[in-house]
MDTraj code that builds the backbone (N, CA, C; nanometers):
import mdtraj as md
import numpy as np

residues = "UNK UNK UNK UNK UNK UNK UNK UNK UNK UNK UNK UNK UNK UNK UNK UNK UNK UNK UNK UNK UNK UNK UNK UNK UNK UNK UNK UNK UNK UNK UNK UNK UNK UNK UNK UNK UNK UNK UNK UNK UNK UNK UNK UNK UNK UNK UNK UNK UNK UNK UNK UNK UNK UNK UNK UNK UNK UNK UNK UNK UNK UNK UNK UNK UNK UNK UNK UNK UNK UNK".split()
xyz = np.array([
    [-2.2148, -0.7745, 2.4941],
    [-2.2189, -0.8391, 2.3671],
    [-2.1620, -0.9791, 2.3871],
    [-2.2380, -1.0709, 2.3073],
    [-2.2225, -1.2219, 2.2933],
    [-2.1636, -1.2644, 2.1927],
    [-2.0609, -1.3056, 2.1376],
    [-2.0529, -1.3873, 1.9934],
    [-1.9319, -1.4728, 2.0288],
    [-1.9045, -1.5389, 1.8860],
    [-1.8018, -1.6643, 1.8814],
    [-1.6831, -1.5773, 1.7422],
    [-1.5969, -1.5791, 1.7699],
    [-1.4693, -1.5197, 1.7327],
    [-1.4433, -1.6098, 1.5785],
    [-1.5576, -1.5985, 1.4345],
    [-1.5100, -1.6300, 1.3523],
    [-1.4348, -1.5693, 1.2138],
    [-1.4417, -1.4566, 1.2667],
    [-1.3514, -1.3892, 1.1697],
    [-1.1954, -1.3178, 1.1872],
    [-1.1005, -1.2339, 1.0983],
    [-1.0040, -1.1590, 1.1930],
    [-1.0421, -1.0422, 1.2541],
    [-1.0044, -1.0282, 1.3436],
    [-1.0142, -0.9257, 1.4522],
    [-0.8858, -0.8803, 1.4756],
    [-0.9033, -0.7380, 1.4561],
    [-0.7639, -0.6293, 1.5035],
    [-0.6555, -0.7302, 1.4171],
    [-0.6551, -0.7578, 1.3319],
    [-0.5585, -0.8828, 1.2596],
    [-0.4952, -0.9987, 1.3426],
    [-0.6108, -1.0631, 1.4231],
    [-0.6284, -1.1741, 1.5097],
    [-0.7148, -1.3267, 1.4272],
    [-0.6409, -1.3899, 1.3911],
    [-0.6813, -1.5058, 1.2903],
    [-0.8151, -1.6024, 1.3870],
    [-0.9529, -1.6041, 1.3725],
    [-1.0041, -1.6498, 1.3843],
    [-1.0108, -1.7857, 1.4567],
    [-1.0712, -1.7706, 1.5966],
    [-1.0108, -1.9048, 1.7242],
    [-1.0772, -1.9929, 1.7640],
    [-1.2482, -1.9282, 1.7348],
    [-1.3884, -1.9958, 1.7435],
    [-1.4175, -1.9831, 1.8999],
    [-1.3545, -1.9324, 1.9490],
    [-1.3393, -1.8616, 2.0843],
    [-1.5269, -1.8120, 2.0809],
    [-1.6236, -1.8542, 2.2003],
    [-1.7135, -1.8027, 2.2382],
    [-1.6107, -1.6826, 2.3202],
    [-1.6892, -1.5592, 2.3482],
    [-1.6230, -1.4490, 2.4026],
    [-1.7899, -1.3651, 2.4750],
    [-1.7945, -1.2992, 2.5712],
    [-1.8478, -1.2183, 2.6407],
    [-1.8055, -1.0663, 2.6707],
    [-1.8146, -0.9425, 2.5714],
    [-1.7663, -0.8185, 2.6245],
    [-1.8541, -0.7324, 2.6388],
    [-1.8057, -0.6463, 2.7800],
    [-1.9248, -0.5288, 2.8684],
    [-1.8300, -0.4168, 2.7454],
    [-1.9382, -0.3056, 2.7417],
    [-1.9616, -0.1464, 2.7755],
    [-2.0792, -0.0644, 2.7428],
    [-2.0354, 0.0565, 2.7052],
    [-2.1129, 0.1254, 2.7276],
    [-2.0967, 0.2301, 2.5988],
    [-2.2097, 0.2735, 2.5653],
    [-2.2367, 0.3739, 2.4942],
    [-2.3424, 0.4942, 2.5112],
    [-2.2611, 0.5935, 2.4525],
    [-2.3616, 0.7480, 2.5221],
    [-2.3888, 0.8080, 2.4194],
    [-2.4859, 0.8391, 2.3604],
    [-2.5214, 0.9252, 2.2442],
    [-2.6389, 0.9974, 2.3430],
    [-2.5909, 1.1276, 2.2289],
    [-2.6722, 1.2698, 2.2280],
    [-2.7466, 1.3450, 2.1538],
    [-2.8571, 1.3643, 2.1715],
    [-2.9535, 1.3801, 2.0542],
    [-2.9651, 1.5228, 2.0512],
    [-3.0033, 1.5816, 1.9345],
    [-3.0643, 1.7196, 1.9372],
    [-3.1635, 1.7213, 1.8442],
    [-3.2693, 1.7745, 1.8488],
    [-3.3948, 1.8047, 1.7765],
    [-3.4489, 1.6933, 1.7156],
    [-3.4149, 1.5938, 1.7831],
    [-3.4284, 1.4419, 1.7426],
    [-3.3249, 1.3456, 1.6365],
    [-3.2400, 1.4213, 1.6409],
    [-3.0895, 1.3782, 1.5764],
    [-3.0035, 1.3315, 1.6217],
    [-2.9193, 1.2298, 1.6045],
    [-2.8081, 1.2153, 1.6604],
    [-2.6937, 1.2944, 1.6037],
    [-2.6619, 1.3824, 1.7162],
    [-2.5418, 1.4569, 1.6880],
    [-2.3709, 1.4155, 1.7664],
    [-2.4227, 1.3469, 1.8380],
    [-2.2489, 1.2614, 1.8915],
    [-2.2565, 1.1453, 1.9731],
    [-2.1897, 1.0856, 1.9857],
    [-2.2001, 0.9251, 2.0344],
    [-2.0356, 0.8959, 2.0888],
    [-2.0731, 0.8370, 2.1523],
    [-1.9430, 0.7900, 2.2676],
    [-1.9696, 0.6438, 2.3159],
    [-1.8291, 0.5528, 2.2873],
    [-1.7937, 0.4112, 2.3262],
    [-1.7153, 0.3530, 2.3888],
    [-1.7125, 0.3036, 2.4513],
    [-1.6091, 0.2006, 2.5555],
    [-1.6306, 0.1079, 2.5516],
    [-1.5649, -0.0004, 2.5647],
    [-1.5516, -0.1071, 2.5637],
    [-1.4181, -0.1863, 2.6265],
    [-1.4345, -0.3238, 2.6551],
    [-1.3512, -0.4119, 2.7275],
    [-1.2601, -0.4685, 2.6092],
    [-1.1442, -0.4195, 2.5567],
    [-1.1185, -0.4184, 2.4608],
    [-1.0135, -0.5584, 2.5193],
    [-0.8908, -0.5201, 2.6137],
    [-0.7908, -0.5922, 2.6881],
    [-0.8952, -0.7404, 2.6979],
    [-1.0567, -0.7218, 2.7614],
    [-1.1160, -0.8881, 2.8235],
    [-1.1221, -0.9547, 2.6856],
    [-1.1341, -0.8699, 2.5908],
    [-1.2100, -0.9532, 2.4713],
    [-1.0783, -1.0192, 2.3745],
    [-0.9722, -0.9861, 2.4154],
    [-0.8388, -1.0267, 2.3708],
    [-0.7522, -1.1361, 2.4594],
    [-0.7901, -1.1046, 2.5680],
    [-0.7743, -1.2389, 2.6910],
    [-0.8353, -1.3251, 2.6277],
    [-0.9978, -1.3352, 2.5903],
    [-1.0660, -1.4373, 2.5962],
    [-1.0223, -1.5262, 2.4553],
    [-0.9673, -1.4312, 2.3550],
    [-0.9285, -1.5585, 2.2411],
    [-0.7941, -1.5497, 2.2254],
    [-0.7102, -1.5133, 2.3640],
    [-0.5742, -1.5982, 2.3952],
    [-0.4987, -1.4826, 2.3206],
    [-0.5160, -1.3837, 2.3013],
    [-0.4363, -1.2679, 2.2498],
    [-0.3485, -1.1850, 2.3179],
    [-0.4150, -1.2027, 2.4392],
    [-0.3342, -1.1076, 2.5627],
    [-0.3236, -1.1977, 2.6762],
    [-0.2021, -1.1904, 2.7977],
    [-0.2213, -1.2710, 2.8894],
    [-0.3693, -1.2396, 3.0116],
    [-0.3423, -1.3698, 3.0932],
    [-0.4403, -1.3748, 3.1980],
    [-0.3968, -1.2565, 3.2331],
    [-0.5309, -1.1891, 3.3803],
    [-0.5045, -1.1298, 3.4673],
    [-0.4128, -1.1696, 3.5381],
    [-0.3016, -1.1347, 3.5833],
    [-0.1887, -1.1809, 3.7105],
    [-0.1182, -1.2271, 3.6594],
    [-0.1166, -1.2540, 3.5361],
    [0.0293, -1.3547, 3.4465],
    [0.1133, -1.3226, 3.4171],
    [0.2307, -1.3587, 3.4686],
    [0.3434, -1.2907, 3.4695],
    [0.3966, -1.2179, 3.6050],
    [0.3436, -1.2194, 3.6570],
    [0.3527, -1.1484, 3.8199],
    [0.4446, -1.2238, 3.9263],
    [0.5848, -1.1331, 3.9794],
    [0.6253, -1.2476, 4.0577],
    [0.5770, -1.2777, 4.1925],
    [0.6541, -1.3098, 4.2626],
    [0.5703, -1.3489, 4.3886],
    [0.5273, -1.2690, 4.4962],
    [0.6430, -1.1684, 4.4721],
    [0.6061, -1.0394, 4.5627],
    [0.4553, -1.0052, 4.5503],
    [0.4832, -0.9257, 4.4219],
    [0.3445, -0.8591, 4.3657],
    [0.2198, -0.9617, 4.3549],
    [0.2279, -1.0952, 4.3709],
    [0.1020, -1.1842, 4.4027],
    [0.0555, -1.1618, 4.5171],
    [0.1979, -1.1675, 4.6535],
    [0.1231, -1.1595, 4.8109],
    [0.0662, -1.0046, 4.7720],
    [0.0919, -0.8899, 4.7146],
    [0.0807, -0.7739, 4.7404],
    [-0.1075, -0.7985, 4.7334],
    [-0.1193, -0.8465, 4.6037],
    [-0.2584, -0.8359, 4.5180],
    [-0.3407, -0.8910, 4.6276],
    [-0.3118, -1.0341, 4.7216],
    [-0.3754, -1.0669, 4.7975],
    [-0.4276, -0.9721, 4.8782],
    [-0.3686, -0.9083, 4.9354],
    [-0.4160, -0.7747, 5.0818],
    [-0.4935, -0.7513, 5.0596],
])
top = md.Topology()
chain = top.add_chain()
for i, resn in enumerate(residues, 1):
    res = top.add_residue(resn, chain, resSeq=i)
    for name in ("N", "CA", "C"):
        top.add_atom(name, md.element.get_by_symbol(name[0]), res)
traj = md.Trajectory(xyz[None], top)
C-alpha cells in the first residue's frame, strides 16, 4: 500500500509523510463465502516513516553496531 499520511493515525497528528507499507492477507472461503480473513502488516515501518518510531539501529551503542555488522 501507497498513500500520503493526511489524517490521524493510531492518534498520530497528520505529517503529509508519503509512506510505503508491505503485507499480507489470507482469507478463506466456503461455499463461496467469506468465512475468515487474516492480516499483517508493517505496522513498526509505517510509524518509522512519519517519524513516530525511531530508525532501524537508533539508539544502539557501539558494541551492538560492530555486532550488527558480522
Amino acid at each position: 500500500m501507497t498513500g500520503t499520511h493526511q489524517g490521524t493515525l493510531m492518534g498520530i497528528a497528520p505529517t503529509g509523510s508519503r509512506c510505503t507499507v508491505e503485507g499480507i492477507s489470507v482469507s478463506r472461503f466456503r461455499a463461496g463465502r467469506l468465512v475468515e480473513e487474516w492480516a499483517q502488516w508493517d505496522a513498526l515501518g509505517l510509524l518509522r516513516q512519519i517519524g513516530a518510531a525511531p530508525s532501524q539501529g537508533a539508539g544502539r551503542t557501539e558494541a551492538e553496531d560492530r555486532r550488527a555488522e558480522v
